[in-house]
C-alpha positions as CSV (number, residue, x, y, z in Angstrom):
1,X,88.8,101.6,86.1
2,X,89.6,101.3,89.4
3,X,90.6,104.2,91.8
4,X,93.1,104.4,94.2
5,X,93.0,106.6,96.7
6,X,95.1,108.0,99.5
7,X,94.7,111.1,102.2
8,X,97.6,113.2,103.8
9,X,97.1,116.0,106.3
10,X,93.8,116.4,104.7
11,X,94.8,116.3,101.1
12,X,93.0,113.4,99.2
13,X,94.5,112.3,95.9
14,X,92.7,109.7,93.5
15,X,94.1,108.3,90.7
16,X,92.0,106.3,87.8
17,X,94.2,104.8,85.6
18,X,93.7,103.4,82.0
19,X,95.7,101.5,78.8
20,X,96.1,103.8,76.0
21,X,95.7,100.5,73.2
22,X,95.3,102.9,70.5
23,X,98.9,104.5,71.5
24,X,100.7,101.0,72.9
25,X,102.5,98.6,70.4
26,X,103.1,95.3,71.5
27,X,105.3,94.4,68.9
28,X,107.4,97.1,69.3
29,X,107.6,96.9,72.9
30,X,105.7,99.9,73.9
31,X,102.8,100.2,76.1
32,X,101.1,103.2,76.9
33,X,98.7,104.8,80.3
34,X,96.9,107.2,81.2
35,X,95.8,108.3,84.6
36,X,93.1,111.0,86.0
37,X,94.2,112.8,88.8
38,X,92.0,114.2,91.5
39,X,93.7,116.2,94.4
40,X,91.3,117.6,96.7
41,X,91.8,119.9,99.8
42,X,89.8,118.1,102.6
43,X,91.2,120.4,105.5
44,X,90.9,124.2,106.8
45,X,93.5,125.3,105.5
46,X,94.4,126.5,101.8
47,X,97.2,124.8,100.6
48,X,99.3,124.7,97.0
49,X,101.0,122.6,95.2
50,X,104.6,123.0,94.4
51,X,106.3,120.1,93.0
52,X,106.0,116.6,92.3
53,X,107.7,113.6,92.7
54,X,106.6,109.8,91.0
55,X,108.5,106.9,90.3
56,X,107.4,104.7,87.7
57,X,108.5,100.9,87.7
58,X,107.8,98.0,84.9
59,X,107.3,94.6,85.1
60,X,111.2,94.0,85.5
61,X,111.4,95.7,88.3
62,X,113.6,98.8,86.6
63,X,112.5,102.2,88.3
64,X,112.3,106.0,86.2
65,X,112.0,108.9,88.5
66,X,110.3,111.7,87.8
67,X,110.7,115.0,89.7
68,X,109.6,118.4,88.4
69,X,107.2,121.8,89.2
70,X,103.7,121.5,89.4
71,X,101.2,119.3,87.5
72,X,100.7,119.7,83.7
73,X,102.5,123.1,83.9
74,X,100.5,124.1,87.3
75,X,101.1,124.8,90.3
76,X,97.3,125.1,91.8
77,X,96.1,126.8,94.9
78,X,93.4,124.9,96.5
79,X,91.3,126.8,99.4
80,X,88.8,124.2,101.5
81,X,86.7,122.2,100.1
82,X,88.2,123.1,96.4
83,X,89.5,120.2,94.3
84,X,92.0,120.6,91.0
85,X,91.9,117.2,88.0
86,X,94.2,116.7,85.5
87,X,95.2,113.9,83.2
88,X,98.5,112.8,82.2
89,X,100.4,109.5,81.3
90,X,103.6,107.2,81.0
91,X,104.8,104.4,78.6
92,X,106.7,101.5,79.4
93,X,108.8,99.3,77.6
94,X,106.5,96.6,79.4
95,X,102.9,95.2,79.3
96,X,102.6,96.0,83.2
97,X,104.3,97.9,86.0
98,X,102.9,100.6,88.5
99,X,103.6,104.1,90.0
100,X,103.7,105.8,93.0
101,X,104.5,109.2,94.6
102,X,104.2,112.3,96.0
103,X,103.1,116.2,95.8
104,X,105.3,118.6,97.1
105,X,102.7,120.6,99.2
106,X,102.6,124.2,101.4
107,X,100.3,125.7,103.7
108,X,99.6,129.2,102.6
109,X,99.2,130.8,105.8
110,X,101.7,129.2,107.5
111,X,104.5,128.2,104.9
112,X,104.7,125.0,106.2
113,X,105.6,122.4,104.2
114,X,104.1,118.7,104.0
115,X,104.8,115.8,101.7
116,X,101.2,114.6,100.2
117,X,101.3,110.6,99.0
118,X,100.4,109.7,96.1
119,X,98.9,106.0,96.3
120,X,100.9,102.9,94.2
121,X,98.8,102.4,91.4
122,X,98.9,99.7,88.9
123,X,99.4,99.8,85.5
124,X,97.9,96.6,83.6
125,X,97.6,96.1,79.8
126,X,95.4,93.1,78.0
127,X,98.7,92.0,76.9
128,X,99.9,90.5,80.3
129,X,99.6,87.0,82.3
130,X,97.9,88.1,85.3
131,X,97.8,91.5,87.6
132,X,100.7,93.9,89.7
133,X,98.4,94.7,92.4
């Protein structure tokens, strides 16, 4: 699986994504990802997480948006050097598509807040002619 990878005011995210066949249905039109998430805190400063922001796109070209608190239910402090993973996923009504976004981020010390960017990533199933990216 390949990574993508993107860094913003020293906050790296990596994102792994992979087809769920055992959860996607061709048939009935439903194909399912998931995606590993690594954020990691590459600057001096402790930052956390507050919200998040993705928008998930198909093959047509129709768009979902996604905003809500946290990741998986969290909201995660990272000091320096500390890193927080989680895995989640998405279906779509297509065999391809991709996502992209962004983490809602503050400094602790200062309150200041910064937008981190989630790379594009590309979503491809067996079931499609060809590649997104």
């Amino acid at each position: 699986m390949k990574p993508y990878t993107t860094v913003t005011r020293g906050v790296r995210v990596t994102i792994r994504p992979f087809f769920l066949a055992d959860q996607s249905d061709a048939e009935a039109g439903r194909y399912v990802w998931a995606y590993k998430v690594q954020i990691e805190n590459l600057s001096s400063a402790t930052v956390q997480l507050l919200k998040r922001s993705w928008i998930i796109t198909d093959a047509l070209g129709r768009e979902m948006r996604v905003h809500g608190e946290g990741v998986v239910g969290e909201q995660p402090i990272l000091e320096p050097g500390e890193s927080f993973d989680y895995t989640s996923g998405t279906p779509l009504p297509t065999p391809s598509g991709f996502m992209r976004g962004t983490y809602h981020m503050i400094v602790s010390d200062t309150g200041e807040e910064f937008d981190a960017a989630v790379p594009a990533f590309s979503l491809d199933s067996p079931h499609q002619q060809g590649g997104v990216h």
